[in-house]
C-alpha positions in Angstrom: 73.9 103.7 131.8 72.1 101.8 134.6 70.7 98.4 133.5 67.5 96.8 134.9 68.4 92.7 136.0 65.1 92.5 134.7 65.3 94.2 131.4 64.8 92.0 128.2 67.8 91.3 125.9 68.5 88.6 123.4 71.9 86.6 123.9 73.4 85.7 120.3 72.7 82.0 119.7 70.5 81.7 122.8 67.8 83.8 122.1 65.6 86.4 124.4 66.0 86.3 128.2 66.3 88.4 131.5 70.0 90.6 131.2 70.6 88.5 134.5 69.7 85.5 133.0 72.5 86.4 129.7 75.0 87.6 132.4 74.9 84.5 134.1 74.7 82.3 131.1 78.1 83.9 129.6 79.7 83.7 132.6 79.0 79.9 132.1 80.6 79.8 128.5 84.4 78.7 128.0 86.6 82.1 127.8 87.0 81.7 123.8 82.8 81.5 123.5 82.4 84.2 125.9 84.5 86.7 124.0 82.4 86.0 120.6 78.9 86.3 122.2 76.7 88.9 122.0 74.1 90.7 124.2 71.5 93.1 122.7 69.0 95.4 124.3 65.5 94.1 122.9 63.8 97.5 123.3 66.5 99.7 121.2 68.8 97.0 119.6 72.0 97.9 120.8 74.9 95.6 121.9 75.7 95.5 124.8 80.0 96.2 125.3 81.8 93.5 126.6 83.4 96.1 129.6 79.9 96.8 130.5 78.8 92.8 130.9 81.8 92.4 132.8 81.3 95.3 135.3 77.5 94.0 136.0 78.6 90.9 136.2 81.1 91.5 139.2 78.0 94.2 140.7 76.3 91.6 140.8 78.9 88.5 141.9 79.4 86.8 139.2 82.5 85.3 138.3 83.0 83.6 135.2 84.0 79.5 135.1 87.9 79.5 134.8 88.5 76.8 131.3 90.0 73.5 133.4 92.7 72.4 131.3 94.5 69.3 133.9 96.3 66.8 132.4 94.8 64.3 134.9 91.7 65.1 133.6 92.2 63.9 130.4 92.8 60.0 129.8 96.0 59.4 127.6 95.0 57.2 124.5 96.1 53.7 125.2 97.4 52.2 121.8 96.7 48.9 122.8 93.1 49.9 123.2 92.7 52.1 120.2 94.3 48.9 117.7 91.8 46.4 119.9 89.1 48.5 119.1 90.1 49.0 115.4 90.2 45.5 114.7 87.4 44.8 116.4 85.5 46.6 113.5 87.6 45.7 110.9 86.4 43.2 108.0 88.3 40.1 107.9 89.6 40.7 104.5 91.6 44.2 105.9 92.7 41.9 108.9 94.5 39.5 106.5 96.4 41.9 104.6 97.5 43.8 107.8 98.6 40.5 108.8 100.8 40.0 105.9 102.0 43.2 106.1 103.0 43.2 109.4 104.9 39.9 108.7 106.8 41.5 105.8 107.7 44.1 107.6 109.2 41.9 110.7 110.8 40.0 108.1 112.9 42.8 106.6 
């Protein structure tokens, strides 16, 4: 079936747009969205198969975003900043008795 770029469809969750428009918009989702989405034809309802999205997609050039999963990308927790920032906001009360726990504990 021959699709029209122009031809209106309604993209699950995003509502009614352009089929290039929904193409381009899932090709923008994370892999693990773009598998769950859905594209339906506004003037007959049906859904759109995911072979057929892909296969206008690349007539088209469009290639979907690869999910960037680097290491470097990601900052590693710091413990020293995560316990600065939890006592920051603790009451002085909890502060005591972590105290005095902590000095039991080195104790023993």
């Amino acid at each position: 079936m021959t699709s029209d770029p122009e031809e209106s469809v309604r993209l699950q969750g995003f509502g009614e747009m352009t089929l290039r428009t929904a193409i381009a918009t899932l090709m923008a989702l994370a892999p693990r969205a773009r598998s769950q989405a859905a594209v339906f034809r506004v003037r007959d309802g049906s859904r759109l198969a995911a072979r057929e999205i892909a296969d206008l997609a690349s007539d088209w050039g469009m290639t979907p975003m690869a999910e960037v999963r680097s290491p470097r990308l990601v900052p590693e927790p710091h413990w020293s900043d995560i316990v600065r920032s939890m006592v920051r906001e603790a009451p002085l009360p909890a502060l005591m008795v972590a105290f005095l726990v902590g000095v039991l504990v080195a104790r023993r």
